[in-house]
C-alpha positions in Angstrom: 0.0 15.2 81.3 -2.9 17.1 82.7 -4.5 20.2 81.5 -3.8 22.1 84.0 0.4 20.5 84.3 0.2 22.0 80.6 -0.8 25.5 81.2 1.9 26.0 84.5 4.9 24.4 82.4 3.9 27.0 79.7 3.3 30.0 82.2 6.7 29.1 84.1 8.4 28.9 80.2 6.7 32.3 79.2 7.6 33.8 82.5 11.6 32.8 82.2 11.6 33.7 78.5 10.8 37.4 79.5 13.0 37.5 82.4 15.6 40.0 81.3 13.7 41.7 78.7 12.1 45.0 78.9 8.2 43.5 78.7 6.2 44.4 81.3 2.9 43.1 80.5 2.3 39.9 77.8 -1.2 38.6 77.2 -1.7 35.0 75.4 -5.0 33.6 74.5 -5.2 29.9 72.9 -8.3 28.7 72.4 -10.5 29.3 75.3 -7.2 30.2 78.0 -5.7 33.1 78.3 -2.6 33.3 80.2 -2.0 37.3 81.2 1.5 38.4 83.2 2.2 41.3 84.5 5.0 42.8 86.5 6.4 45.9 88.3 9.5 47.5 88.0 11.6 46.5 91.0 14.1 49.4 89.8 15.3 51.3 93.0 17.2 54.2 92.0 20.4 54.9 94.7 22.9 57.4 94.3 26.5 56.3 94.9 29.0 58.3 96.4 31.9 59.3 94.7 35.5 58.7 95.6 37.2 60.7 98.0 39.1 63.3 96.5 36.8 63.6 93.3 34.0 66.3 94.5 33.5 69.3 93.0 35.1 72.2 95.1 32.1 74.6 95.1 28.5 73.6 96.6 25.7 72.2 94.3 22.4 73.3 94.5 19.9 71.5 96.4 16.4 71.2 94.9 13.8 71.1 97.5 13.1 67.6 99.0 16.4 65.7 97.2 18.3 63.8 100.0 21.9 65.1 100.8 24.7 62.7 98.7 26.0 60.4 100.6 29.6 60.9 102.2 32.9 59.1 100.5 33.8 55.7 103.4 37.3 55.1 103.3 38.2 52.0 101.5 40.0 49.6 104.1 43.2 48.8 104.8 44.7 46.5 102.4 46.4 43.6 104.8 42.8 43.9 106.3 40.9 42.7 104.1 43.1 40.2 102.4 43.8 38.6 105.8 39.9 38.3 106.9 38.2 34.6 105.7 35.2 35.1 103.8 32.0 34.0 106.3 30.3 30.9 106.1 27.6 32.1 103.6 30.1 33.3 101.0 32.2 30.2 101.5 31.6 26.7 98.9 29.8 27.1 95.8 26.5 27.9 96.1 23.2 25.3 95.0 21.0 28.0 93.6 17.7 28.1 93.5 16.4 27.3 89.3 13.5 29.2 89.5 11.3 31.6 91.9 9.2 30.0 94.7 9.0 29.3 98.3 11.8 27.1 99.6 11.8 23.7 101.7 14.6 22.9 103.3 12.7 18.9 103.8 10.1 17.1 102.0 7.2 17.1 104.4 7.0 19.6 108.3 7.5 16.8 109.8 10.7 15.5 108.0 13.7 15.7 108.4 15.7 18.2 106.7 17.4 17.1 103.6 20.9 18.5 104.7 22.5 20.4 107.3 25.4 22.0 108.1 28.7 19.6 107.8 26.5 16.8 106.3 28.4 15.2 103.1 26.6 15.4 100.2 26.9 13.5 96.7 26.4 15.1 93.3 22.9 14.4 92.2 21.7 14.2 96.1 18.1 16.2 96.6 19.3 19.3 98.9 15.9 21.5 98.8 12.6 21.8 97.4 11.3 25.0 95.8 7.6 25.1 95.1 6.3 27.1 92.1 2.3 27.3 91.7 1.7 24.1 93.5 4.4 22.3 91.6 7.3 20.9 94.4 10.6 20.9 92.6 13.4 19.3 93.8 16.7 20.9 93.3 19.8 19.0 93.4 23.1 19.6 93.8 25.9 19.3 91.4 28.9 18.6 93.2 30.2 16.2 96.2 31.2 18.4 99.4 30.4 19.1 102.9 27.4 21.5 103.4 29.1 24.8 105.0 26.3 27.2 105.5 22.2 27.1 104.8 21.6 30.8 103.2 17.6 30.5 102.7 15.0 30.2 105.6 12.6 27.4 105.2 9.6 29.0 103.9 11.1 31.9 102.5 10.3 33.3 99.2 13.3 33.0 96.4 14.1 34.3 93.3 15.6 32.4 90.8 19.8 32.2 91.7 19.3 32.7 95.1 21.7 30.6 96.8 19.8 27.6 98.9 22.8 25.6 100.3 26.7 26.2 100.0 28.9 23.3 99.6 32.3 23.1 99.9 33.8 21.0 97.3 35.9 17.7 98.2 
């Protein structure tokens, strides 16, 4: 294995080990590399409303500049919802993507795509490619089904989970 194979395993291992911890910034030197990460909260605060009925009675003070609170939506009718099917995208089980990167829907531009919708697909069959710091990796899916809906855009930027393909299982 190459040198530099060496140091993006252990970046992409030291990235994923500090996923859901609090770190924001980790620098590690070995011999004459050092490796530094650093990343940003991507905390957005929102404000929820609150359910109907549950407001105070009497006005709260505004401070300068804060956005008015949202207003209560009604929840929907019950046979509503339970009588609507779920869309394509929610439908199947979803083949996630393993790790951040830019997604490929086919090996090569001027390939074929691996899948597409209402193609059958085999457990172990190579449904995308997510590339990661130069390094293609394929990502497979688990199950047997028909593909039902293609969530990602080729090219797009995902984060690890994202959902790539949905099957539905057979």
């Amino acid at each position: 294995m190459s040198e530099q194979a060496n140091i993006i395993i252990r970046v992409q291992a030291l990235i994923e080990a500090l996923e859901n911890t609090e770190v924001g910034e980790l620098e590690l030197t070995d011999g004459g590399t050092t490796i530094q990460i650093k990343r940003t909260s991507a905390i957005v605060p929102t404000v929820l409303a609150a359910p109907a009925g549950s407001m105070p009675a009497y006005p709260m003070p505004m401070l300068p500049g804060t956005p008015a609170l949202p207003t209560a939506v009604p929840a929907p009718a019950a046979g509503r919802a339970a009588n609507k099917q779920r869309p394509a995208e929610e439908q199947g089980v979803a083949v996630v993507s393993p790790l951040m990167g830019v997604y490929y829907s086919s090996p090569s531009p001027d390939s074929d795509a691996f899948v597409k919708v209402g193609d059958a697909v085999q457990a172990g069959q190579v449904v995308a490619i997510v590339e990661a710091m130069k390094v293609f990796n394929e990502v497979k899916s688990e199950i047997a089904g028909i593909v039902v809906a293609l969530p990602a855009q080729n090219g797009q930027l995902v984060q690890k989970g994202d959902p790539l393909v949905r099957i539905q299982p057979i």
